[in-house]
Backbone as CSV, one residue per row, in Angstrom:
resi,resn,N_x,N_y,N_z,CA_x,CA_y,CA_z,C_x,C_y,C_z
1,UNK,-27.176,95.381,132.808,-26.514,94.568,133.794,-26.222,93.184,133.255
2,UNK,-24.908,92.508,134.095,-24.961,91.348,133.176,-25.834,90.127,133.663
3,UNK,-25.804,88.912,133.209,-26.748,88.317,133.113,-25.698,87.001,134.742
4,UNK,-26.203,86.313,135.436,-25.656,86.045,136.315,-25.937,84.095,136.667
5,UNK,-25.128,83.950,136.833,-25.150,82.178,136.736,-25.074,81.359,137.901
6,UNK,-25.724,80.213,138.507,-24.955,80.069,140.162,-25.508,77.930,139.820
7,UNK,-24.363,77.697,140.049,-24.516,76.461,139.702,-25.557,75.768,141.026
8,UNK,-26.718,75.441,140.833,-27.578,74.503,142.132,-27.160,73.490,142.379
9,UNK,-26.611,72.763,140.988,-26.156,70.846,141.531,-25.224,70.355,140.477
10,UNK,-25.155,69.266,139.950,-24.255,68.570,139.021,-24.454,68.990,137.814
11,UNK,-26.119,69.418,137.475,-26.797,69.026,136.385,-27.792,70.338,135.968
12,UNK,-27.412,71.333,136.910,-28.718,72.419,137.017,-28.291,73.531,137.222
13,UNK,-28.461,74.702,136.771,-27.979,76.403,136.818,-29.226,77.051,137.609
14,UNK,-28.964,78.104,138.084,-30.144,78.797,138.531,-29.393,80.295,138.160
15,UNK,-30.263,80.686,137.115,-30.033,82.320,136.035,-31.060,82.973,136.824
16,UNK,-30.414,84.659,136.631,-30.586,85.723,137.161,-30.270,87.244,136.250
17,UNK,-31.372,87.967,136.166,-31.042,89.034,135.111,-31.314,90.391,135.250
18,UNK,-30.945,91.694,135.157,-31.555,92.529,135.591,-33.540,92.655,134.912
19,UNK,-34.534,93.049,135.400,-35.431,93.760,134.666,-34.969,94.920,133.527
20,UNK,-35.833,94.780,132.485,-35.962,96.099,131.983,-36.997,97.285,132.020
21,UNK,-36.487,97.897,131.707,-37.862,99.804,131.657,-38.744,99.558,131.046
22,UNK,-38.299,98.474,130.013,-39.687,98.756,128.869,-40.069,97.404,128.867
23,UNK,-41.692,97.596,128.323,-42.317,96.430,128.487,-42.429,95.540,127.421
24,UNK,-42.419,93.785,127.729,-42.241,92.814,126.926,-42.861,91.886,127.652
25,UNK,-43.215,90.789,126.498,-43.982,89.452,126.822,-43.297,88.591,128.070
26,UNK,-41.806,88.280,128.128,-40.718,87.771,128.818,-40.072,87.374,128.331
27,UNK,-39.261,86.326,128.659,-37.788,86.439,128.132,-37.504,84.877,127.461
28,UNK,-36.815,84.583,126.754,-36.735,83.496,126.371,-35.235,82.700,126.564
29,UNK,-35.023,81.549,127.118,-33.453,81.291,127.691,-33.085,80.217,126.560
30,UNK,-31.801,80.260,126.728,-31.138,79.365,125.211,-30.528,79.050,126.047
31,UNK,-29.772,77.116,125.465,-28.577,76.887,126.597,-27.842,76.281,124.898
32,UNK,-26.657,76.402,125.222,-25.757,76.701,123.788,-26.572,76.200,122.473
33,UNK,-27.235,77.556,122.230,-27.654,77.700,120.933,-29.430,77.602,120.511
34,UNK,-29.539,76.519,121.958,-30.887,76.038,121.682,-32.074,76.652,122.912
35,UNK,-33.262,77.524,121.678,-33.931,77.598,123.271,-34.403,76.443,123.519
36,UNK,-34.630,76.752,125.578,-35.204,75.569,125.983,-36.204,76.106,127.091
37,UNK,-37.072,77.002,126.777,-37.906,77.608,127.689,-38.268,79.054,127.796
38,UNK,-39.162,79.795,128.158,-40.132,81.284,128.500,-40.313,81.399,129.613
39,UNK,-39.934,82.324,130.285,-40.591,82.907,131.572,-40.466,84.181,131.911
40,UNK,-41.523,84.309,132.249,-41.724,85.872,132.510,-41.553,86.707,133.979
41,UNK,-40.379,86.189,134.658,-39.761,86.324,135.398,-38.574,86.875,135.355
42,UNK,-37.756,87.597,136.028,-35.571,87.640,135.424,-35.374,86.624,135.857
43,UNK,-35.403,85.641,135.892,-34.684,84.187,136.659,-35.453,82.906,136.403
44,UNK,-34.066,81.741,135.767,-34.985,80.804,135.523,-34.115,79.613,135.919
45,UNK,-34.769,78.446,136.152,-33.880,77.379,136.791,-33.447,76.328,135.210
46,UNK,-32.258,76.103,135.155,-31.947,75.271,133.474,-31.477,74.067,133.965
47,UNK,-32.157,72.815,133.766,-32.052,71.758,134.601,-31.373,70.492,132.862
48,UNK,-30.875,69.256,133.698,-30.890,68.213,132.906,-29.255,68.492,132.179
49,UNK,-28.379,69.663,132.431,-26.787,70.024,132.012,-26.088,68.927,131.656
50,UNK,-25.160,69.428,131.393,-24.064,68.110,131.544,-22.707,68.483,131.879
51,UNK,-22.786,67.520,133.049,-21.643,68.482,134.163,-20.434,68.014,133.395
52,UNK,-19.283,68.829,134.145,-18.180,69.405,133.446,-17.797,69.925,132.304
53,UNK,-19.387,70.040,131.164,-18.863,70.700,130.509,-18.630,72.144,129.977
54,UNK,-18.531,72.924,129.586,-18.769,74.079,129.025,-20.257,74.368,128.431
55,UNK,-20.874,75.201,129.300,-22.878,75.513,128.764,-22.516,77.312,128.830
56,UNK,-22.952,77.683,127.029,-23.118,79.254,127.004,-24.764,79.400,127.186
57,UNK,-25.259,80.282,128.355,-26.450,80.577,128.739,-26.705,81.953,127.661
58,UNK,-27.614,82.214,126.794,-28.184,83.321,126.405,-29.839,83.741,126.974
59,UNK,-30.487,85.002,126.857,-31.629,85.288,127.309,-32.235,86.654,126.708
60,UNK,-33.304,86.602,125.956,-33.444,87.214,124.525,-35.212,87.318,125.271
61,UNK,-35.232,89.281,125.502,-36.530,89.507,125.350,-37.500,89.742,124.174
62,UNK,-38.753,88.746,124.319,-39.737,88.826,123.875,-41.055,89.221,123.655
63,UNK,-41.715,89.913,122.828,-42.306,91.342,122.632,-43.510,90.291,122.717
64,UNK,-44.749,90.738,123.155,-46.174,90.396,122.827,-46.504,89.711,121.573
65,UNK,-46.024,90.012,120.572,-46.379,89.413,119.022,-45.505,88.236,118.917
66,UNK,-44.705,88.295,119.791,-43.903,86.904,119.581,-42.329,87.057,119.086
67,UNK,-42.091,88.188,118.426,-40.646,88.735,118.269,-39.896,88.374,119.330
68,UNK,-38.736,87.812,118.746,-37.465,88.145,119.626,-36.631,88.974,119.566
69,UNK,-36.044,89.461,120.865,-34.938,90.530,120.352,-33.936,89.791,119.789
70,UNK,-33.460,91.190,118.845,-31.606,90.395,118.631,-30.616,90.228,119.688
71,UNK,-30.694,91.370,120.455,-30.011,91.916,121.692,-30.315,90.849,122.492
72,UNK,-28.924,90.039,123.372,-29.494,89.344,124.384,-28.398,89.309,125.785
73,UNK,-28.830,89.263,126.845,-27.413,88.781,127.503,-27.152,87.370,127.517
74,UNK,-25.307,86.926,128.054,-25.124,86.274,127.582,-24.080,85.635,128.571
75,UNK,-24.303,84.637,129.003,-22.556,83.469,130.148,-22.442,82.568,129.628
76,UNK,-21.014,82.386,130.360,-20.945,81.099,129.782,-19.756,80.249,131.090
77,UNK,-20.284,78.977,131.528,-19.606,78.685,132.475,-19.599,77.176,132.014
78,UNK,-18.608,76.478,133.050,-18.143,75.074,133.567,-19.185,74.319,134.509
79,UNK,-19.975,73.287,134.510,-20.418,72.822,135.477,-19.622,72.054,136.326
80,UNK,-19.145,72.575,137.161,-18.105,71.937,138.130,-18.999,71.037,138.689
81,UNK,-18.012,69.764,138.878,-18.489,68.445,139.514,-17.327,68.229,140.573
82,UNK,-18.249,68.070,142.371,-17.755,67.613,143.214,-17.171,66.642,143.613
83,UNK,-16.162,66.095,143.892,-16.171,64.784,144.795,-17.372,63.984,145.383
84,UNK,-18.004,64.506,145.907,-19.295,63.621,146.984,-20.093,65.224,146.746
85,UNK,-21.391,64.477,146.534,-22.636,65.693,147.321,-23.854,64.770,147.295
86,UNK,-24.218,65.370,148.662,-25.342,64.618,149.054,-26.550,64.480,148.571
87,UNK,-27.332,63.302,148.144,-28.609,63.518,147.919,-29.467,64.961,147.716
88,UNK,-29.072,65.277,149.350,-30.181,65.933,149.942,-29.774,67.567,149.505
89,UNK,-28.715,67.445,149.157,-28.542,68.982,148.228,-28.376,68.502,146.711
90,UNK,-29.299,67.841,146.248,-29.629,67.853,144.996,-31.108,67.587,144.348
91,UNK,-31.283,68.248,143.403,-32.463,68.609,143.063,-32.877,66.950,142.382
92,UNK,-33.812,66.235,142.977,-34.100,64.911,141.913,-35.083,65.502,140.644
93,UNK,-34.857,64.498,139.858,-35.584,64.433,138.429,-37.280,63.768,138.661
94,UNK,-37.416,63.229,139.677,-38.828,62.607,140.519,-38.479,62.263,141.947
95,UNK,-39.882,62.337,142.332,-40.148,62.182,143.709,-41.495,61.800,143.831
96,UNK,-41.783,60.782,144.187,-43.250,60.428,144.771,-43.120,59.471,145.356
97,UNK,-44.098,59.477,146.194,-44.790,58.865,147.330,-45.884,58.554,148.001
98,UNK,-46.366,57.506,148.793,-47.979,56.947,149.361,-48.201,58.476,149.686
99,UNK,-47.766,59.285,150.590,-48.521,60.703,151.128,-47.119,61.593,151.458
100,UNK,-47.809,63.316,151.581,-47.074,63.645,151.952,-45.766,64.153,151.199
101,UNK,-44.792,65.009,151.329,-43.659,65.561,150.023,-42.190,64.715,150.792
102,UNK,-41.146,65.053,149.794,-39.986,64.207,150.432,-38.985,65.180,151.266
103,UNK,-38.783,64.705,152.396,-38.109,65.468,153.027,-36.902,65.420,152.940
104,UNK,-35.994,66.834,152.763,-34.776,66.358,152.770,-34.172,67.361,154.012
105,UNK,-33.160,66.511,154.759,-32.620,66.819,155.584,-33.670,66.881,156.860
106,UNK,-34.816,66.410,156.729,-35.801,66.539,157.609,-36.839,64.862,156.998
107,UNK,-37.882,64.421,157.905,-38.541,63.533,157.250,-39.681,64.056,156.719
108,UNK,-40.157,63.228,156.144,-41.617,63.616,155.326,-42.695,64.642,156.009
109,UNK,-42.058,64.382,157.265,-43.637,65.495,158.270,-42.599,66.577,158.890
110,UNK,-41.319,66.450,158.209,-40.694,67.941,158.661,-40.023,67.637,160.028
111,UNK,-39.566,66.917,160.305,-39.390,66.766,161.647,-37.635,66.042,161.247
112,UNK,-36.760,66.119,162.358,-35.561,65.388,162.440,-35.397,64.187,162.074
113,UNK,-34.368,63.770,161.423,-34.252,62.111,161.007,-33.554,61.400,161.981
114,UNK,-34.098,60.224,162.159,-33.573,59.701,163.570,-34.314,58.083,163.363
115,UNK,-33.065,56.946,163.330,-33.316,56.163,163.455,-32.641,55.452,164.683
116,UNK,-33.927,54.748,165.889,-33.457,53.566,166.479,-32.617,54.612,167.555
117,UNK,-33.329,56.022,167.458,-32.244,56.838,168.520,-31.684,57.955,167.706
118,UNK,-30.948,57.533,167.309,-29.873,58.258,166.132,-30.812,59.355,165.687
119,UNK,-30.079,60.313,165.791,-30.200,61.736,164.868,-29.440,61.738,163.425
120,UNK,-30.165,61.766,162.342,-29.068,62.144,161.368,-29.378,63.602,160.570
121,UNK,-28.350,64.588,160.568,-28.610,66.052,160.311,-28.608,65.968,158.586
122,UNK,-28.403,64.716,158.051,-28.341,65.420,156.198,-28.896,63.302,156.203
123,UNK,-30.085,63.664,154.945,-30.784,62.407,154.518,-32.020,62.919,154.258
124,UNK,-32.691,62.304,153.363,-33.991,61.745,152.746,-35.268,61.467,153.328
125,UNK,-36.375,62.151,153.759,-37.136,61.007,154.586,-38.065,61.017,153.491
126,UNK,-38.986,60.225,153.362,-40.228,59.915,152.388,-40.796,58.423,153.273
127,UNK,-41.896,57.974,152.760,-42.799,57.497,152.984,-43.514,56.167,152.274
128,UNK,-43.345,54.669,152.591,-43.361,54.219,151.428,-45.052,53.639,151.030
129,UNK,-45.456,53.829,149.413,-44.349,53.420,149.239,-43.541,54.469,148.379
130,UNK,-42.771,54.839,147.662,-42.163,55.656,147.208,-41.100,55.581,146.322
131,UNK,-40.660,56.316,145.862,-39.575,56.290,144.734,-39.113,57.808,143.866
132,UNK,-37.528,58.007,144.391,-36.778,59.246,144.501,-35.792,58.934,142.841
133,UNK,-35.751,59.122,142.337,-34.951,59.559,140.963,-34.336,60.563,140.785
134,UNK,-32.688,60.600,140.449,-31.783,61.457,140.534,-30.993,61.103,139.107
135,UNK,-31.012,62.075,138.053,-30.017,62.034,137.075,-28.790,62.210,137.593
136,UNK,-27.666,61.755,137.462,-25.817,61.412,138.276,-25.585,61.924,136.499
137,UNK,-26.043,61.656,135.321,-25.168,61.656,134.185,-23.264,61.206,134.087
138,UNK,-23.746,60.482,135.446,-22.319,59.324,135.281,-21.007,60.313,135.365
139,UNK,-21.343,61.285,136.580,-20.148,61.838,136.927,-19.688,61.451,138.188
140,UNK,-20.471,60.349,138.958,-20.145,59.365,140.313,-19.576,58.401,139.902
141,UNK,-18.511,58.160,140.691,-18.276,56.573,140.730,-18.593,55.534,141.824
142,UNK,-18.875,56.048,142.688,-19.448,55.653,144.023,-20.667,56.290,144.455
143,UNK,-21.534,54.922,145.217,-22.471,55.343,145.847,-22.575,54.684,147.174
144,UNK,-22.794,55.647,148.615,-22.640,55.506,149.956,-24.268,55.794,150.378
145,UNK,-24.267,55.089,150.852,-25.785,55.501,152.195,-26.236,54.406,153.008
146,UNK,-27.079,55.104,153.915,-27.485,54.063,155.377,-28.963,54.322,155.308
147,UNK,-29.765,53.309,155.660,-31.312,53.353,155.243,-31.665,52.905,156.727
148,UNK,-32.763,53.146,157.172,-33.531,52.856,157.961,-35.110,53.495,158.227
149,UNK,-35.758,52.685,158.896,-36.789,53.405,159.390,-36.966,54.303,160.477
150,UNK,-38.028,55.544,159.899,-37.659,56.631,160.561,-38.418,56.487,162.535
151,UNK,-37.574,56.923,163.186,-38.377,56.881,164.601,-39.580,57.144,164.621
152,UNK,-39.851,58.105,164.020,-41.604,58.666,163.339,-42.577,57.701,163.462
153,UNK,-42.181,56.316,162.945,-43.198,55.458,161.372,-43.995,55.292,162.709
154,UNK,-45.095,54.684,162.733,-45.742,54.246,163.911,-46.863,52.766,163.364
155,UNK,-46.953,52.316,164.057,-46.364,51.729,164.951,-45.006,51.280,164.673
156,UNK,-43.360,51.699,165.313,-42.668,51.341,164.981,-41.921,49.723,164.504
157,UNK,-42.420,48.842,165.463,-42.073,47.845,165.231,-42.627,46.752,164.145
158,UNK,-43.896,47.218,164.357,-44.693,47.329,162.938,-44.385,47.777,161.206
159,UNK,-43.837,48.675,161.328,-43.628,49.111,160.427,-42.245,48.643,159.460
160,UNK,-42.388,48.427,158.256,-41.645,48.210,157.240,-41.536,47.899,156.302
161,UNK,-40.062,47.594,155.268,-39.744,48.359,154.211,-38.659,47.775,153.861
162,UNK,-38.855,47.870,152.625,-37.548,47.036,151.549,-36.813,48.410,150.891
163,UNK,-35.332,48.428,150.971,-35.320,49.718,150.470,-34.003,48.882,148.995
164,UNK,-34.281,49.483,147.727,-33.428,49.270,146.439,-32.400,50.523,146.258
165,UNK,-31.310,50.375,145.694,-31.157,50.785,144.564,-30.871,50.912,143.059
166,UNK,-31.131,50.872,142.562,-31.289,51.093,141.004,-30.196,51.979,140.517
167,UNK,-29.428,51.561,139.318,-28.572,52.682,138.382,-28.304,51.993,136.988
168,UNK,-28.653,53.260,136.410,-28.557,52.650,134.717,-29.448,51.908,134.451
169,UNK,-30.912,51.404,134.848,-31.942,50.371,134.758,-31.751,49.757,135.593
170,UNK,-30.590,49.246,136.571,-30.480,47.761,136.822,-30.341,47.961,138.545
171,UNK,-30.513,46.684,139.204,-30.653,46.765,140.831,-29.239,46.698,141.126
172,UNK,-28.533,47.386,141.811,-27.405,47.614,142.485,-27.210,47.423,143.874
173,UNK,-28.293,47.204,144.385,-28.361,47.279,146.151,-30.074,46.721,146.359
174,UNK,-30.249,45.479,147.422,-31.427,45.322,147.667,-31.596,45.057,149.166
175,UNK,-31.950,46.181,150.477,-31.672,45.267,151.588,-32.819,44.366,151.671
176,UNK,-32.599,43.728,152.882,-33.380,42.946,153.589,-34.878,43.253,153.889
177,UNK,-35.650,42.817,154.199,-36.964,43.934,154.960,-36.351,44.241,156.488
178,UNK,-36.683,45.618,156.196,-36.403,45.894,157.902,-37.631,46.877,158.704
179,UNK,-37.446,46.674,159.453,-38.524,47.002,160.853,-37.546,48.486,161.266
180,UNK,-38.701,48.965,161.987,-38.786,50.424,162.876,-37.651,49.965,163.773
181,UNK,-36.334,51.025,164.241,-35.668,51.062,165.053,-34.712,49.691,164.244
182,UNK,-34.263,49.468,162.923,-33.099,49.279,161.975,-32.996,50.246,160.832
């Protein structure tokens, strides 16, 4: 069967392969030319790309002793780059935070994003203090977003937060401190 490709984001493939009958250590994935990883799974996620260009995926089973096959399957695709895509359908390069995982499209405790009232159905929630890192490999030319604190934080009025952003090393955006319900 052939070997199957599905682009996740700007920068990242998610491969898919049939099993085989006979038994082997697992499989080893190449991204043009070079391996870059083992798993002993049919499917592996190939992160860090470089969008728009041309990436040939190969995947070469490996025997217990460490042999590789010659035999391998083999794609080869375009990383198509969107106009706009959101944060929150893209895989970051880091994520951490005071507690708790980063929510996307939901806040940190899983719950709706909603500031000051407002529902918002696609965004980020995390927890500060925190810090989200996203490789772009400089296929954006623009960057859009609205920050606030989440209805959640408690005590709301209490609560707050300086939010940055950063690109290429350098500060690009610094708001104000703002309070629960801005």
């Amino acid at each position: 069967g052939p070997l199957a490709a599905r682009q996740r984001s700007v920068t990242s493939v998610d491969l898919t392969w049939p099993t085989e009958y006979y038994l082997h250590a697992g499989y080893r994935v190449d991204v043009d030319g070079r391996p870059v990883g083992v798993t002993f799974q049919p499917w592996a996620t190939v992160r860090d790309l470089s969008p728009g260009r041309v990436h040939t995926f190969e995947v070469h089973a490996v025997w217990t002793d460490g042999t590789v096959s010659r035999r391998f399957l083999s794609k080869t695709i375009t990383l198509a780059v969107p106009d706009s895509t959101p944060l929150s359908e893209m895989e970051p390069a880091m994520a951490r935070q005071g507690r708790g995982m980063l929510g996307r499209n939901r806040s940190f405790d899983g719950n709706e994003l909603s500031v000051a009232g407002l529902a918002f159905g696609r965004g980020l929630g995390t927890v500060a203090p925190s810090e989200v890192e996203y490789r772009l490999a400089g296929v954006y030319g623009r960057f859009t977003a609205r920050v606030g604190i989440d209805d959640e934080a408690q005590p709301a009025p209490a609560a707050a937060a300086r939010f940055e952003v950063l690109g290429d090393g350098r500060v690009l955006w610094t708001s104000p401190p703002m309070h629960g319900g801005e």
